[in-house]
BAGUDREN-851200 format. One record per residue: residue in three letters; x, y, z of N, C-alpha, C in turn. Coordinates in pm, whole numbers, plus 50000, padded with zeros to 5 digits. Last residue first. Example, Ala and Ser with C-alpha at 12.3 -4.5 7.8 and 13.67 -1.06 7.14 Angstrom:
SER512854977550708513674989450714512905000350787
ALA513194943150780512304955050780513204967050780
This chain:
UNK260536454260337260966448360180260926434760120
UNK259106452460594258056448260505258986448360310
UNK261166451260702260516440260718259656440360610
UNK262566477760658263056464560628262306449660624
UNK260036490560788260856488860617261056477460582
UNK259946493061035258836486360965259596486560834
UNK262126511361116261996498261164260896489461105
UNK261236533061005262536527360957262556516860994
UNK259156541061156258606541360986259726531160923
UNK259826543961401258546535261379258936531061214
UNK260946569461367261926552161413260826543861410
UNK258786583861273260056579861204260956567361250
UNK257496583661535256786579861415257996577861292
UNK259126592761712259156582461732258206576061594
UNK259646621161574260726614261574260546600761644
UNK256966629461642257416631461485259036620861527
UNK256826633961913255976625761823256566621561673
UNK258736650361950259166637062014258136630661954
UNK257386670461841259126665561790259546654961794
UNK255706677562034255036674061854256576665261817
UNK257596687962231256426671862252256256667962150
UNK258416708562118259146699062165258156682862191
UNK256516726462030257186720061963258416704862012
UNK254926731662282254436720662179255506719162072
UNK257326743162382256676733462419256146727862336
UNK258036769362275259036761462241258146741662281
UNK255576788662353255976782362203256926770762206
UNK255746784962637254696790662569254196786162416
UNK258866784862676257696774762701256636775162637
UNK259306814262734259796810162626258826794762614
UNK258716812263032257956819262931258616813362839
UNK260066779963123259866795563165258846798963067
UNK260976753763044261926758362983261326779263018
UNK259266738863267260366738163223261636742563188
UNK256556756763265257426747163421258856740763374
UNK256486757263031256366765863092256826765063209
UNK255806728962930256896742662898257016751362926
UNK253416721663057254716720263092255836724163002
UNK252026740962893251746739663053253206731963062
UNK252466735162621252036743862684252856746062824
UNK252286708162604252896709862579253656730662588
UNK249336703762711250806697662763251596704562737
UNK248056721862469247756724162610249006716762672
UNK249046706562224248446719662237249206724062414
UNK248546676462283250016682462230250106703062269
UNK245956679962292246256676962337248186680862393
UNK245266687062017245016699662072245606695762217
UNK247316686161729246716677161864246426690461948
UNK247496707161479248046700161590247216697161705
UNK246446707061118246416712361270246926704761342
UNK248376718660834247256713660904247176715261073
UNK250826733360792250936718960842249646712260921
UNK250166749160650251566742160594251056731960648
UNK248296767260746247646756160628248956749060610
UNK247746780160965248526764560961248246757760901
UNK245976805260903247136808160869248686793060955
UNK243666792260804244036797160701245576800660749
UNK242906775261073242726768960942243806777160818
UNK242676799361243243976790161274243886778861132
UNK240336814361144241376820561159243086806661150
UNK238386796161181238556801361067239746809361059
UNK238286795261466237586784361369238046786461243
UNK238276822261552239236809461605239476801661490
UNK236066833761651237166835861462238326825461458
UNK234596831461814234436820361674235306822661599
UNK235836846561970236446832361947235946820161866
UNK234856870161831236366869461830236486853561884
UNK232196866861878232816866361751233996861261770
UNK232076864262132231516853462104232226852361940
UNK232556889762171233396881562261233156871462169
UNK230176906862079231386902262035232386895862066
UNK228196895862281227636891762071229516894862083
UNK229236902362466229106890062492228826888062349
UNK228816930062449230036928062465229976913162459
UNK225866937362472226666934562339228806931262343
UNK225726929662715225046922962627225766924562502
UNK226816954762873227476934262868226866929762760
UNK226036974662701227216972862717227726959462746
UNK223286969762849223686969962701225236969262655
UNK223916967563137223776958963070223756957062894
UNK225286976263355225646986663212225276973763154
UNK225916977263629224486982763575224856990263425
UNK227806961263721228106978363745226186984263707
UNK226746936463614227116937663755226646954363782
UNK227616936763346226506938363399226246937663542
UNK230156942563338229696952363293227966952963341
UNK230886916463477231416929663546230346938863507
UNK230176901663270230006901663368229986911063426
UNK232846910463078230886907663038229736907163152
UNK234446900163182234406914863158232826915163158
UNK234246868863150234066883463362234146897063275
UNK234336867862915233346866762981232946869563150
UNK236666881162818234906887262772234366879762844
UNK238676859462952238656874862952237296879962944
UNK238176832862815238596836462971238666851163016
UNK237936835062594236286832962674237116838562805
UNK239946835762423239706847462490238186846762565
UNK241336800662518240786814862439240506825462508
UNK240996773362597240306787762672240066796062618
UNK241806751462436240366751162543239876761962613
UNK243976765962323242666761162246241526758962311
UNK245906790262404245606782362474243816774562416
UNK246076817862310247306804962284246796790862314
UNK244246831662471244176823562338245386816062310
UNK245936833862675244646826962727244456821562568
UNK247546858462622248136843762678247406834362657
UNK246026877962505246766868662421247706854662470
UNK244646882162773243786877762615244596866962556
UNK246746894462903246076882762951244946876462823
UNK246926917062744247956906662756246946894562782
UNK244366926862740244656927662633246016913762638
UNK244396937863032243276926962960243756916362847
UNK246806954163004246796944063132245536932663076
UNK244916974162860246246968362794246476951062920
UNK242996982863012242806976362868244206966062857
UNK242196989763239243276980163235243076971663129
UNK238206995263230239546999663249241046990863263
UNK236946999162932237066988163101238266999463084
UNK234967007462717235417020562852236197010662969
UNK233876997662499233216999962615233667004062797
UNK235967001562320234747011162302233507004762411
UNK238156990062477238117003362463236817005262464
UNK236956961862402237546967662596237586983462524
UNK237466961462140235946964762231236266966962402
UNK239846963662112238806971962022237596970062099
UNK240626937662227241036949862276240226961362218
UNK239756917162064239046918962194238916933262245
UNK241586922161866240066923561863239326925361923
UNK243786918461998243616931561924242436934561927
UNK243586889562041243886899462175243106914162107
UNK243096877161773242456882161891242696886962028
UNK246096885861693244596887761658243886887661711
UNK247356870361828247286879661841246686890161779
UNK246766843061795246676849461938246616865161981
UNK247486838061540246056842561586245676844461744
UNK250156843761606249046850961491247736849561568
UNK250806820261779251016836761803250256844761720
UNK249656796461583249316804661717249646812861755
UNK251716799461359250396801161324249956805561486
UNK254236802861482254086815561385252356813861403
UNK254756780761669255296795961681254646804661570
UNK253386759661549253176763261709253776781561710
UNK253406760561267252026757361343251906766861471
UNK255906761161260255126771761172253896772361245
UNK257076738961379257456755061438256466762361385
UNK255916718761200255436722561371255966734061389
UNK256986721660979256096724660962255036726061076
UNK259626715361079259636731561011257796733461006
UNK259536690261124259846699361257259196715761204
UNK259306678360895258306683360968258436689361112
UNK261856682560777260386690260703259506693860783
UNK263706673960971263606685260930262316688560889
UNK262596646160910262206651260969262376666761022
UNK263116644860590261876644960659261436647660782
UNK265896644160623265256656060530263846655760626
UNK266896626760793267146637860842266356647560800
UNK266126602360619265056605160777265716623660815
UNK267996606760403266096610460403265646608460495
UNK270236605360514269776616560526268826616460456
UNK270586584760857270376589760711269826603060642
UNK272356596361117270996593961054271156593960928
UNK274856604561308274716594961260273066588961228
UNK275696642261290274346631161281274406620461245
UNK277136650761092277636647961217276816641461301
UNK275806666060903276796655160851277646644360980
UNK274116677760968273576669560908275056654460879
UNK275506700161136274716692761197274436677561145
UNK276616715060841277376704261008276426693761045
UNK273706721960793274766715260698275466705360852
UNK272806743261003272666726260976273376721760888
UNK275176759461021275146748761117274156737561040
UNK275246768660735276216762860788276066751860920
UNK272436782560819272386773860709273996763360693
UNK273356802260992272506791161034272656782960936
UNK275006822861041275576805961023274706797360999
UNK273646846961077274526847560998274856828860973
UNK271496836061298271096840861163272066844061042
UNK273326825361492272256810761369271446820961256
UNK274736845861533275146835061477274446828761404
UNK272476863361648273146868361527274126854761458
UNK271266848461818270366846361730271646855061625
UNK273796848362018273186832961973272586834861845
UNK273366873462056275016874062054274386857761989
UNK270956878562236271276886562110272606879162016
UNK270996858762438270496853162322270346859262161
UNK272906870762582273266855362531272296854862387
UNK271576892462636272386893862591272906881062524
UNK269366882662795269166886262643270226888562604
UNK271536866562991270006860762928270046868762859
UNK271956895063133272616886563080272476875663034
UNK269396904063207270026911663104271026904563075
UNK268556882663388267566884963274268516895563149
UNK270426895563624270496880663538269666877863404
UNK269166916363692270926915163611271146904063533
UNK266296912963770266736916163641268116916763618
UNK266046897163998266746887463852267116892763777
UNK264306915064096265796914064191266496902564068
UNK261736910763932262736927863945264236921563993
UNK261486885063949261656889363819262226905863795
UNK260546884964220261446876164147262316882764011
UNK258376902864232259406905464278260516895064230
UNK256736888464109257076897163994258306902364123
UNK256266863664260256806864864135257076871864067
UNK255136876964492256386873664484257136867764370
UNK252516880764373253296893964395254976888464414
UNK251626852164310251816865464167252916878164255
UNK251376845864566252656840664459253056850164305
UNK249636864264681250536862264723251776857964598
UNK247096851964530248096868864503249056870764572
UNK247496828664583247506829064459247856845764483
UNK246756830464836248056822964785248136829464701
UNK244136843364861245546849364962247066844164877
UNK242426821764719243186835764681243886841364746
UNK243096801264895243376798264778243576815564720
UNK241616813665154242706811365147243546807164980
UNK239606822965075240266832565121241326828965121
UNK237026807865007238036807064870239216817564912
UNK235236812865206235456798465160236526798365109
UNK235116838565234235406835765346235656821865317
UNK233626845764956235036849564988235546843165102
UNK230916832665016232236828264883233736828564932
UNK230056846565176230426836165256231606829565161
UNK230246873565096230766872765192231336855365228
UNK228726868264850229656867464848230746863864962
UNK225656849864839226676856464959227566858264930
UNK223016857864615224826851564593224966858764760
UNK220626861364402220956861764552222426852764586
UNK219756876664119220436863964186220766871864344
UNK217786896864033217196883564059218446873164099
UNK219006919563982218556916863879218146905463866
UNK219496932264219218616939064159218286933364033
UNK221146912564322220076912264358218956918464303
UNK223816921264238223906910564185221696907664221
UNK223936948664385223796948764234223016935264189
UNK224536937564606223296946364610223086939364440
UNK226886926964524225676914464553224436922164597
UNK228606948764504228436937064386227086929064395
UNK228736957364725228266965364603227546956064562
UNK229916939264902228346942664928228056948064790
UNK232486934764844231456927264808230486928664815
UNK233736966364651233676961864766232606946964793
UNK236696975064541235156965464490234776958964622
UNK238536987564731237536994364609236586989164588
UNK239806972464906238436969764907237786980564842
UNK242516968564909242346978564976240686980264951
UNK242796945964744243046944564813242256953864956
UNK241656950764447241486945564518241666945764707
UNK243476975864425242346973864456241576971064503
UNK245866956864382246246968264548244836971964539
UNK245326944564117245646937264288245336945364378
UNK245436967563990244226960664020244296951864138
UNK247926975063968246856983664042245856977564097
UNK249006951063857249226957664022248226962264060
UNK248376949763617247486941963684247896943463788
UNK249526976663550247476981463562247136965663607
UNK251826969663539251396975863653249956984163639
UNK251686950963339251586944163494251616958363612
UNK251206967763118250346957863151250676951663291
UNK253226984063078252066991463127250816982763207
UNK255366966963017255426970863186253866977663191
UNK254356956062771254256946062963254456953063053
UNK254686979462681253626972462679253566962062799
UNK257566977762654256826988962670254686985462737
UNK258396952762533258736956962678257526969062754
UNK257576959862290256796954562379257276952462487
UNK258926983162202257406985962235256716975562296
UNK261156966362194261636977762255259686981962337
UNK260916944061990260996946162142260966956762253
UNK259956959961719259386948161812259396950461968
UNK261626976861634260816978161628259676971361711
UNK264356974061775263466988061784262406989161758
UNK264846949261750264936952061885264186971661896
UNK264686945861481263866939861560263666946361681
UNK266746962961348265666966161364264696957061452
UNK269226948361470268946960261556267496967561527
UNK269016922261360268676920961497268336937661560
UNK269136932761098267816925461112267496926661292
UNK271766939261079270296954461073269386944761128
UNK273076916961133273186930761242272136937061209
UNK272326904660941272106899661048272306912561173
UNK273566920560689272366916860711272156914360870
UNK276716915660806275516934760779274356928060807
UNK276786886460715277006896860869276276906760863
UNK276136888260463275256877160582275476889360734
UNK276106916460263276706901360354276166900260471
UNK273666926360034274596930360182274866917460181
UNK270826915559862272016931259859273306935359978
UNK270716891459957270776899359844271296903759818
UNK270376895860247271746889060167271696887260045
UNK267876904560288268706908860286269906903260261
UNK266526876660249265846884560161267206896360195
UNK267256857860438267976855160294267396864760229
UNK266036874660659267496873760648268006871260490
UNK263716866060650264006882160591265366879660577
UNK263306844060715262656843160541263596857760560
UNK264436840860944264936832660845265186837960723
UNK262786848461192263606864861078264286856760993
UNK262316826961270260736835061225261796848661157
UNK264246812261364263116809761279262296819161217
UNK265396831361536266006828761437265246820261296
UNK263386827061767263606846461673264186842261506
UNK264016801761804262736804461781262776822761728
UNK266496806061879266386797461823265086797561759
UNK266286826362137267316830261996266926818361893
UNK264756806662297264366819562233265186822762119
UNK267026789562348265736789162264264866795862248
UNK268966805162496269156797562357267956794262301
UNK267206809862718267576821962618267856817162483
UNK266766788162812265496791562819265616806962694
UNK269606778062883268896773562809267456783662755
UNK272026789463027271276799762995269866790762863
UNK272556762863152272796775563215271796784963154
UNK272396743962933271586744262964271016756663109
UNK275406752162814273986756962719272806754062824
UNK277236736463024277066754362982276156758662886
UNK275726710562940275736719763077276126734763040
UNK277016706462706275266703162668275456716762857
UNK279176705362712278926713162582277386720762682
UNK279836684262865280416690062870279526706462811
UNK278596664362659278186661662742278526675762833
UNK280706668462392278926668962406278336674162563
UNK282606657762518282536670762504281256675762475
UNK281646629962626281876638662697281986654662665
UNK281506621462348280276619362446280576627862562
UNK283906624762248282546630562160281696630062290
UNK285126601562417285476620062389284946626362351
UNK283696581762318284036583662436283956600162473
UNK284266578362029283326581862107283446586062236
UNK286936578562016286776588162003285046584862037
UNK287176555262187288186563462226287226576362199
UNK286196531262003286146535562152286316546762211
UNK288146532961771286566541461771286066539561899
UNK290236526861898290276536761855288946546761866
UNK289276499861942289796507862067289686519862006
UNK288816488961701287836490261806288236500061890
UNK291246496061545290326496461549289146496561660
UNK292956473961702293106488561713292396491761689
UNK291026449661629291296455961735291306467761778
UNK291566445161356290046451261425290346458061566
UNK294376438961355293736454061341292116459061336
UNK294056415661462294756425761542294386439861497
C-alpha cells in the first residue's frame, strides 16, 4: 500500500514538473533567438566577469561588464552594419539603375580575349536575380518595420545575460542537481560542450575576423569601393570553411581586371590567396582546446541555424548539432559499460 502512495505521488510530481517545464519552455521560445544570444555573450564575458568579482560584487561587476560591452562593442558595430547595408543598397540601386552597364563589361571582357554575351547571361539568370534582390530588399524592410520588436529582443537579452553573468555559476550548480544524470556524464559533458562553444563561438569568429580585417587592408589599398559592405560579407563567408573569403577577392579580383586595372587584380589575387591560406594556420592555433570540428557539423549546422534560431544561428548552430553529437556519444559510452564490466 505504501508503494502505492508512493507511486501516485511521484506520478503527480512529475507530471507537474513536465508541465511547468513545458509551460516554462513556450514563453522562452517567444524570444528564443535573444536568450541565446545572452547565452553565447555570457560565455565569452565569463573569464572577465570572475576577473571583476575580485574587486566588486557579482552585481556591480555584471552591470560595468554589460554597460562597457554595449559601448565598446555594440554600439560601433551597429555602427558598422548600418554603413555596411547601406553601401550594399547603394550597390543594389546601381545595379539596378544600370551604372554597370553590360556592354562596358564585355567591351572590356574582349579586349583581353574572352567573348561572353552578357546580354544573353542576364536575359537567362533575370529571373533568379529579380528574386533574389527582390527578397534581400524585402528583408531589410522586414527588419526596419520589426525594429520595436528587435528592441524588445535586446532588451530580453540585456536583462538574461546580466542574470547568467551575475547567477551563472548558481544556475549550473541547480541545473546539475535537478538533472536526473550522473554527475561524471554531467562533468564530461559540460567539458565538452565548453570545448565546442570555444571552437564554434570564440575560435571561428576570431578567425573570421581576422580575415575580414585582412582582406579589408587590401580593398582599401586598392581603392574598391563599399569597403566596409565587402568587409561584412568577408566575415560572414569566412565563418563558413568551404567558402571563406574566396567568395569576396575573387569577383573583386575580377572586377579590378575587368575596369582595366590588371596589376591591381593580379596582385589582389597573390593576397586574397594569403588571407585564406591563413586559414590553415590561423584556426589550428586559436581551437587548440578542442582541436577541430567536422567541417560537415561546420556548414549544417550553420545553414540551418540560421533558418532556425535567425542570425544568432551563425554560432549557436554548430554548437547545437556538435551537442547532439557529444550527447549521443555519451549515451553510447554509458550503455557499453555495464556490459563490458
Amino acid at each position: 500500500m505504501a508503494d502505492t502512495s508512493w507511486s501516485s505521488e511521484d506520478t503527480a510530481v512529475t507530471i507537474l514538473a513536465a508541465v511547468s517545464v513545458g509551460l516554462a519552455a513556450l514563453l522562452v521560445v517567444t524570444y528564443l533567438q535573444y536568450v541565446l544570444f545572452a547565452i553565447v555573450l555570457a560565455y565569452v564575458l565569463a573569464p572577465v566577469q570572475r576577473k571583476l568579482e575580485r574587486r566588486m560584487s557579482s552585481m556591480i561587476a555584471a552591470i560595468t561588464l554589460i554597460l562597457t560591452a554595449i559601448l565598446v562593442i555594440f554600439i560601433p558595430l551597429a555602427y558598422i552594419l548600418a554603413i555596411a547595408i547601406q553601401q550594399g543598397l547603394g550597390l543594389l540601386t546601381a545595379l539596378q539603375e544600370g551604372d554597370f552597364r553590360p556592354d562596358m563589361i564585355q567591351d572590356r571582357l574582349e579586349t583581353i580575349g574572352y567573348v561572353v554575351d552578357l546580354e544573353v547571361l542576364y536575359a537567362t539568370y533575370q529571373e533568379p536575380i529579380a528574386a533574389g534582390l527582390q527578397s534581400l530588399a524585402v528583408g531589410t524592410l522586414t527588419v526596419v518595420s520589426n525594429l520595436p520588436g528587435v528592441l524588445i529582443g535586446l532588451t530580453v537579452t540585456v536583462f538574461v545575460l546580466f542574470a547568467l553573468l551575475r547567477d551563472g555559476e548558481r544556475l549550473i550548480a541547480w541545473l546539475r542537481s535537478v538533472v536526473p544524470v550522473p554527475n561524471r556524464v554531467q562533468r564530461d559533458l559540460l567539458e565538452e560542450l565548453d570545448h565546442l562553444m570555444w571552437a564554434s563561438v570564440v575560435g571561428n569568429v576570431a578567425v573570421a575576423g581576422i580575415q575580414a580585417g585582412l582582406l579589408g587592408i587590401g580593398l582599401v589599398l586598392v581603392g574598391m569601393p563599399g569597403v566596409v559592405f565587402l568587409v561584412v560579407a568577408t566575415f560572414i563567408l569566412a565563418l563558413l570553411p568551404l567558402v571563406g573569403a574566396f567568395g569576396v577577392w575573387v569577383p573583386v579580383s575580377s572586377y579590378l581586371f575587368v575596369i582595366g586595372r590588371p596589376l591591381a587584380g593580379g596582385s589582389f589575387v597573390l593576397y586574397g590567396l594569403l588571407v585564406s591560406v591563413s586559414d590553415v594556420y590561423l584556426r589550428p592555433a586559436l581551437i587548440s582546446r578542442s582541436g577541430t570540428i567536422n567541417v560537415a557539423i561546420i556548414v549544417l549546422g550553420i545553414f540551418g541555424g540560421v533558418v532556425v534560431f535567425g542570425a544568432i544561428g551563425l554560432f549557436i548552430g554548430p554548437v547545437v548539432l556538435g551537442g547532439a553529437k557529444i550527447v549521443m556519444d555519451l549515451f553510447a559510452r554509458e550503455r557499453a559499460e555495464p556490459t563490458t564490466a
